[in-house]
C-alpha positions in Angstrom: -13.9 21.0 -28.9 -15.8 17.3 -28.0 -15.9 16.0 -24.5 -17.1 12.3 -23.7 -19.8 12.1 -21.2 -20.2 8.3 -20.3 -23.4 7.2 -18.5 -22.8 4.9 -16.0 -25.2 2.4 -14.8 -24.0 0.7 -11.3 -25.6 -1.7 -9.6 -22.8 -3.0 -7.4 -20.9 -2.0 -4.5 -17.9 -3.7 -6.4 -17.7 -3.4 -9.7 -15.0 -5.4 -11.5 -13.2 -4.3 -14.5 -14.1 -8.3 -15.7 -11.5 -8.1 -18.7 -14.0 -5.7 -20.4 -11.4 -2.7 -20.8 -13.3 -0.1 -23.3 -16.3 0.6 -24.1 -15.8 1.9 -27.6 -17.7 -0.7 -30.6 -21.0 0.2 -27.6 -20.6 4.1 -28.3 -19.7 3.9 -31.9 -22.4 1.5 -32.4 -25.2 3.2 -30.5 -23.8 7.3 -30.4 -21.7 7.2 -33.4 -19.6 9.6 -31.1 -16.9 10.9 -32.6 -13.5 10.4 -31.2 -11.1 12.0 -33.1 -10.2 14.2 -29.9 -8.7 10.9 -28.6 -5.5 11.8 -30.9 -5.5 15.6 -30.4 -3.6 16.1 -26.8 -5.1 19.3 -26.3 -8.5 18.1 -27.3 -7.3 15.3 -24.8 -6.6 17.7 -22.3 -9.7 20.1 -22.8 -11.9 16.8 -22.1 -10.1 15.8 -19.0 -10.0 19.5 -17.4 -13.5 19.8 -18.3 -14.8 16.8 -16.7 -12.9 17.2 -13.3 -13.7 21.3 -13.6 -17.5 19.7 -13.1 -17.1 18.0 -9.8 -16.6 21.5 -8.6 -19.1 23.1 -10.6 -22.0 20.6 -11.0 -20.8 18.8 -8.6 -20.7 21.5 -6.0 -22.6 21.4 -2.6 -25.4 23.6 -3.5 -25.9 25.6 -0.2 -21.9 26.4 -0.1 -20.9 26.5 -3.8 -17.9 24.3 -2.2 -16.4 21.4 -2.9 -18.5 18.2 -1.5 -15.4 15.9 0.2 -16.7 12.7 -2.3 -19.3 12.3 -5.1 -20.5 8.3 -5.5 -21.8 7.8 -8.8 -23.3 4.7 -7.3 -24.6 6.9 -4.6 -23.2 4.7 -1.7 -22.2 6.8 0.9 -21.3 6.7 5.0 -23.5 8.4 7.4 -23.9 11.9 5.8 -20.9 12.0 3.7 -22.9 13.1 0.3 -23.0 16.5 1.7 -20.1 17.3 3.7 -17.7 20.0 2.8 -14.2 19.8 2.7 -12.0 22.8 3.1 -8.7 21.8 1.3 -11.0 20.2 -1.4 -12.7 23.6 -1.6 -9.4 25.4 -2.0 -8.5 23.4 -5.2 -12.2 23.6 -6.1 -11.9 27.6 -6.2 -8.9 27.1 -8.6 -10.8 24.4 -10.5 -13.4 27.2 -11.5 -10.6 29.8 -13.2 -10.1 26.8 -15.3 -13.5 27.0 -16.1 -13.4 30.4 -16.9 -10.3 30.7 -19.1 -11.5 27.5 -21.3 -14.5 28.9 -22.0 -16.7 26.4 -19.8 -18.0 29.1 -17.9 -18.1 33.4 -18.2 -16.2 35.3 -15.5 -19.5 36.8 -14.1 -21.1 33.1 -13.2 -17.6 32.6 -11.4 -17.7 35.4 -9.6 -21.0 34.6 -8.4 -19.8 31.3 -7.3 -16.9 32.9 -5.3 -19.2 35.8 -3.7 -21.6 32.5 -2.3 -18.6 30.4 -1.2 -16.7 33.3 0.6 -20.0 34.6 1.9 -20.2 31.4 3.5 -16.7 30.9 4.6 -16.6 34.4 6.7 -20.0 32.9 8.8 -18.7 29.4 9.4 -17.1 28.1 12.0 -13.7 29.3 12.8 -11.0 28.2 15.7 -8.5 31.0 15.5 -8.9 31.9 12.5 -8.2 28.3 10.5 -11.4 26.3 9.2 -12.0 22.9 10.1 -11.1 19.4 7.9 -14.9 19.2 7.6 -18.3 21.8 7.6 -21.9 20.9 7.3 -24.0 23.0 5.3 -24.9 24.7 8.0 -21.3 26.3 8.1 -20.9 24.3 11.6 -17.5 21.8 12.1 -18.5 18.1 11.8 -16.1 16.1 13.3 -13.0 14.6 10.9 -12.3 11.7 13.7 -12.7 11.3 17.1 -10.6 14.4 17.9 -10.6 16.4 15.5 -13.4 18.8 15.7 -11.3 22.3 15.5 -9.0 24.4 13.3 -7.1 22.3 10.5 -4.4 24.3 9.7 -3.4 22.3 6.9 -6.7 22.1 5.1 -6.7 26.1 5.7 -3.5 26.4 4.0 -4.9 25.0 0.8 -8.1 26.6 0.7 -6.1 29.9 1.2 -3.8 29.3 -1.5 -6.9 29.1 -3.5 -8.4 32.2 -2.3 -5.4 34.0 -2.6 -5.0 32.7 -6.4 -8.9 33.9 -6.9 -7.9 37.1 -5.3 -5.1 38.0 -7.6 -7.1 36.9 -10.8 -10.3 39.5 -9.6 -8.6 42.3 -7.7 -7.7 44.7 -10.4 -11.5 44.4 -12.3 -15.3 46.3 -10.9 -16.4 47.3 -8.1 -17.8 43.4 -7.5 -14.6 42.1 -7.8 -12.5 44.5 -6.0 -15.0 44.0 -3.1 -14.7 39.9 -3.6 -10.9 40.2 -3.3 -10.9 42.6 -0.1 -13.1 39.7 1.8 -10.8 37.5 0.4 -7.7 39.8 2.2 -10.1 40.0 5.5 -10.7 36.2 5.9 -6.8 35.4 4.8 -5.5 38.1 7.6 -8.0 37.0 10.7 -6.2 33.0 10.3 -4.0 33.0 13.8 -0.9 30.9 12.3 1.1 31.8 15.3 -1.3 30.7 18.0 -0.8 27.3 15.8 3.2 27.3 17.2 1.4 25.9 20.7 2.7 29.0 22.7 5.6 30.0 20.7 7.1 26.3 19.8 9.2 26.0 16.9 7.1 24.3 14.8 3.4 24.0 13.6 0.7 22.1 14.6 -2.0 20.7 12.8 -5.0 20.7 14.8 -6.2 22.5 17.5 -9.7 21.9 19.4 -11.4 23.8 21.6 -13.1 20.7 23.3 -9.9 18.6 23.4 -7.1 21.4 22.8 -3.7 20.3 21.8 -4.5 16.6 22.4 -4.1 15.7 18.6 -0.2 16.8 19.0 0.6 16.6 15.3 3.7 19.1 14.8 4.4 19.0 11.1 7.4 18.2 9.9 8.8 18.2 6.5 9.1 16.7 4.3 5.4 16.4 2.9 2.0 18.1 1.5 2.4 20.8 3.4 5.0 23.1 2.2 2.5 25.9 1.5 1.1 25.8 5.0 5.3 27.5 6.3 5.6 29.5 3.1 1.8 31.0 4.3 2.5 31.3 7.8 5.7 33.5 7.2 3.7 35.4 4.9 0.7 36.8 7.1 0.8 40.5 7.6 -1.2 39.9 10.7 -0.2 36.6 12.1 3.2 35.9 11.1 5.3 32.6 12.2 9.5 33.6 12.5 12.0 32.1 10.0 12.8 29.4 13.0 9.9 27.8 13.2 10.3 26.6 9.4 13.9 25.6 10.1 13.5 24.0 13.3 10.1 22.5 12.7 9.0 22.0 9.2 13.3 21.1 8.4 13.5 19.5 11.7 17.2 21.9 12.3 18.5 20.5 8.4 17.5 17.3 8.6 15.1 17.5 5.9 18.4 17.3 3.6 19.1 13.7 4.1 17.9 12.7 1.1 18.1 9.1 -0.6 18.8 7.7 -4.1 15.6 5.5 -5.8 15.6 4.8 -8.9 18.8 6.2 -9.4 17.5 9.2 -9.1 17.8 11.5 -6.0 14.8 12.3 -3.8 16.4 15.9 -3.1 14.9 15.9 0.6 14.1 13.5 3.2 10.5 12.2 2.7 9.6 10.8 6.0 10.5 11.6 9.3 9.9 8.7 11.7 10.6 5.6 8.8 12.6 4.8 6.0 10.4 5.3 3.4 12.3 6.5 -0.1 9.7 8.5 -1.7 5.6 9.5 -0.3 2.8 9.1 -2.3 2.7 11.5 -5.4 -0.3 14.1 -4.0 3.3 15.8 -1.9 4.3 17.0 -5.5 0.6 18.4 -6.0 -0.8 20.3 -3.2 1.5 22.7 -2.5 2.2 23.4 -6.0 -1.1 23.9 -7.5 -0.2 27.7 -6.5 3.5 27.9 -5.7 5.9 27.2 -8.7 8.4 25.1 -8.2 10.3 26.4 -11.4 13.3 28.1 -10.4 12.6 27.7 -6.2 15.5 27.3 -4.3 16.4 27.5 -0.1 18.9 26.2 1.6 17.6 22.9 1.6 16.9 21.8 -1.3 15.7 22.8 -5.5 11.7 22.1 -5.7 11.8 22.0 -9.3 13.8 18.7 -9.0 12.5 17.4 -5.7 8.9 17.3 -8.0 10.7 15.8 -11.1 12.4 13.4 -9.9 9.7 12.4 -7.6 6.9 11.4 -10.5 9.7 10.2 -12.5 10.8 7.7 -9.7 7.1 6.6 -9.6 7.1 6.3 -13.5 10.2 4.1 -13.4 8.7 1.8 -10.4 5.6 1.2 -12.8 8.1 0.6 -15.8 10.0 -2.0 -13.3 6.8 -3.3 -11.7 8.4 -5.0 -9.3 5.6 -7.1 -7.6 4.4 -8.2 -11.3 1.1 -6.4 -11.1 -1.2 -6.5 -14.3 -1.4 -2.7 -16.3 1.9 -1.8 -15.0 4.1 -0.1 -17.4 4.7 3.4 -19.1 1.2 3.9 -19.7 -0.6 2.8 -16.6 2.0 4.0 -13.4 1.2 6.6 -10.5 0.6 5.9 -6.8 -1.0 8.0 -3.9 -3.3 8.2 -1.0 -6.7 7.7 -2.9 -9.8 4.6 -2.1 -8.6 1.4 -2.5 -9.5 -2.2 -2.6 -10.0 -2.0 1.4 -11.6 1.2 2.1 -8.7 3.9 1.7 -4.8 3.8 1.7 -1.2 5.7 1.3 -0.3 3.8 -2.2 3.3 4.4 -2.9 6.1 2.6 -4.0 6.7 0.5 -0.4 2.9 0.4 0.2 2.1 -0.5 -3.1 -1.3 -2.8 -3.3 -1.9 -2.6 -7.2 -4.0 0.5 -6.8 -3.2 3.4 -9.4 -5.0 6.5 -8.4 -4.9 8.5 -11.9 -4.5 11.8 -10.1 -1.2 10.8 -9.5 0.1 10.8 -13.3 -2.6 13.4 -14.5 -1.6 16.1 -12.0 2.1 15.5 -13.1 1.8 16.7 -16.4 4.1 19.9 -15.4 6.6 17.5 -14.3 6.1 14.3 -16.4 4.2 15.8 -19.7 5.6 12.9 -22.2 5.0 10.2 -19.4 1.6 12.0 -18.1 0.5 12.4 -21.6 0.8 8.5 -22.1 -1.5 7.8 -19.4 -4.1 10.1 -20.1 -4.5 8.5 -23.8 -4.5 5.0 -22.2 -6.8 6.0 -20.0 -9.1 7.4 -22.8 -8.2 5.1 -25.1 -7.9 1.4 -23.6 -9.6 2.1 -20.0 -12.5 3.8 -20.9 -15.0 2.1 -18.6 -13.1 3.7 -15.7 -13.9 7.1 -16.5 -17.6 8.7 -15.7 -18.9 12.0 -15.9 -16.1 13.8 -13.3 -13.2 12.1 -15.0 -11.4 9.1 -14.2 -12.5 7.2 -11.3 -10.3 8.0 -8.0 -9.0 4.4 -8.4 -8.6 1.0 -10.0 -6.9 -2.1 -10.2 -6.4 -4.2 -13.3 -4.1 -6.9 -10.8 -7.7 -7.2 -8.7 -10.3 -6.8 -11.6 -11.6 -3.7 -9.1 -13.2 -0.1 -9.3 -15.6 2.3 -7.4 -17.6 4.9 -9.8 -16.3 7.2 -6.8 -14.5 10.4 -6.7 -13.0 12.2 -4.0 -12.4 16.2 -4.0 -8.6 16.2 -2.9 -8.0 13.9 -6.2 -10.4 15.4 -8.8 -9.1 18.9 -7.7 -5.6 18.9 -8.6 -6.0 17.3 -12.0 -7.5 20.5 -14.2 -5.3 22.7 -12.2 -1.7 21.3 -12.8 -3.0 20.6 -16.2 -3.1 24.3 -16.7 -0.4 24.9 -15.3 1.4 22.8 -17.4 -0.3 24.6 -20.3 -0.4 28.2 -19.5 1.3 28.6 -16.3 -2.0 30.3 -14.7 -2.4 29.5 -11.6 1.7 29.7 -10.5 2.0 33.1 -12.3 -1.4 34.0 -9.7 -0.4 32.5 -6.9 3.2 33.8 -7.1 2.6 37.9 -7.8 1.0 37.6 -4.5 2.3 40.5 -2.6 2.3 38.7 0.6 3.2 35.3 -0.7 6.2 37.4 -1.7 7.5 38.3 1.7 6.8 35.1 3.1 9.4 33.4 0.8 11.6 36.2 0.7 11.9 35.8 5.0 11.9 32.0 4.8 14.9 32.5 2.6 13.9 31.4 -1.0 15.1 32.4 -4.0 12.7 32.1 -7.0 12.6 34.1 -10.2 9.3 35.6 -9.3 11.5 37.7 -6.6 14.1 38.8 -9.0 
């Protein structure tokens, strides 16, 4: 197995792709690398997931072991930003690392020495019934995501519980040490309050909740987008359980979640957005609710996941392919829009908001869905667009239309990218994720039908 490593030396803020797509005559001329992997797609694949498994491991914040929220390469950062934690970066992060481990990058005992630090840590910081913040400091104390939004995100805690309950599942039948790890994992996962997140006994979820400025964010979330996982969780808590109505009336908004549209000629299966008329969201919705829960085979009575995911990425893949707007790299190799950086600071790319920005999370983490299609971009990117790739991976985001990239990486991109891979390959993580006992119930009350509950 090879992996690239390219050392990048940025002096610039801006750094413009300048025509200048690959980097290869410089390494065969001064390395004498060998690249045969680049024609080996599990070679291709073992480089990718190793690179983006090392934003979590390397790349960890040390104090934590948890995922810092960005990592400039040109070490450019706001305020304090080079040490912050994020919590649903962390929860990919934690899945990241079994990557590590069953790829050989890393032995099960340095992993479970990660995890013992990172839950360790978890179980002292800061808490608002029972949900972590968007954002921690080292410290463990809540640094504030925006003005507002200095309490319980219970979003974010959705994803990093998905990933502790995956972690849990892989540990909880070896030693003593692991047993132990997974029953503070089942502590921490019962003491989150999803039902004081109904806002006294509403019909739907909230997002945030404060204790300096309450309810005052007033963010009931409503399908559909990212945050399937957060209902299917909710139902399944044995301690702090949400009723089957609050998914139907809130996160389905009493069916209307059903009225779907056509794009592409393909159908978008559920509604995407609730207050506009937006066709399809940005690809991460197929991602972070499915890094655990497999959409193979899951059914309710709104909709089929399996093709709601599909069709989704392949409705991005056929934009691209179209390129409506004419931009430059468009096509069946370059294609994939989501929230990511872009040219002004950071934006909701899809296919109505599209500003020539491809985010290569967006293809990469489709691989289960789009593996012919995903596969294409990931040798383009290796191949022809080598000078956007550094030592995590690919860059969060270019454009060849604007000559523009950032040697920048955020944790809610990198994350998804080694774990979907996987599961494309093996499976892992939704064969985890899915045996979950709880995880179990929780669909069966919300009414799914999946072959993991046959």
């Amino acid at each position: 197995m090879r992996f690239i490593f390219i050392a990048m030396a940025v002096t610039s803020l801006l750094v413009g792709c300048n025509g200048h797509s690959s980097k290869k005559k410089m390494v065969e001329s001064e390395t004498k690398a060998d690249t045969s992997y680049l024609s080996n797609n599990e070679q291709l694949m073992d480089t990718v997931q190793k690179q983006t498994f090392d934003y979590f491991w390397e790349g960890a914040e040390p104090v934590s072991g948890l995922a810092r929220e960005r990592i400039h390469l040109d070490n450019i950062y706001p305020a304090h930003d080079k040490d912050i934690i994020t919590i649903g970066g962390s929860g990919f992060g934690l899945m990241a690392i079994l990557v590590g481990v069953e790829r050989g990058f890393i032995t099960r005992e340095q992993a479970l020495e990660r995890y013992e630090k990172a839950i360790d840590f978890l179980e002292k910081a800061d808490r608002f019934h029972g949900a972590w913040p968007h954002w921690l400091l080292p410290s463990g104390k809540v640094t504030p995501f925006s003005a507002k939004d200095d309490g319980g995100d219970l979003v974010e805690t959705a994803f990093l519980v998905q990933g502790m309950l995956t972690v849990q599942e892989y540990f909880k039948e070896g030693n003593e040490r692991e047993k132990a790890l997974a029953n503070k994992i089942q502590k921490l996962w019962e003491e989150v309050e999803w039902d004081w997140y109904t806002q006294g006994g509403q019909n739907v979820l909230y997002w945030h909740w404060s204790p300096n400025h309450g309810w005052d964010m007033n963010f009931p979330v409503g399908g559909y987008n990212e945050a399937l996982v957060m209902y299917i969780l909710a139902a399944a808590s044995p301690t702090h359980p949400i009723k089957k109505e609050v998914y139907e009336q809130g996160w389905a908004r009493n069916g209307a979640i059903k009225k779907d549209t056509v794009f592409y000629g393909l159908p978008t299966i559920l509604d995407h957005y609730e207050h506009d008329a937006s066709p399809v969201g940005p690809m991460f919705w197929a991602h972070y609710s499915y890094l655990g829960l497999d959409p193979n085979g899951l059914v309710d009575q709104y909709g089929d996941y399996e093709k709601l995911n599909v069709n989704h990425a392949l409705i991005q893949y056929k934009y691209a392919v179209d390129n409506p707007k004419g931009y430059e790299g468009y096509g069946e190799n370059c294609w994939g829009l989501t929230s990511s950086y872009s040219i002004d600071g950071y934006a909701g790319h899809r296919p109505d908001n599209d500003l020539s920005v491809i985010s290569p999370t967006a293809a990469l983490s489709s691989m289960p869905y789009t593996p012919k299609e995903s596969m294409q971009f990931l040798k383009y990117m290796y191949k022809e667009q080598d000078s956007l790739i550094g030592k995590y991976g690919p860059f969060d985001a270019f454009s060849l239309e604007k000559k523009w990239y950032l040697p920048r990486y955020l944790a809610i991109d990198q994350g998804p990218i080694p774990v979907m891979i996987e599961n494309y390959r093996t499976g892992m993580f939704w064969k985890l994720f899915m045996k979950n006992k709880d995880v179990k119930t929780g669909l069966q009350k919300l009414g799914f039908n999946s072959p993991y509950l046959n």
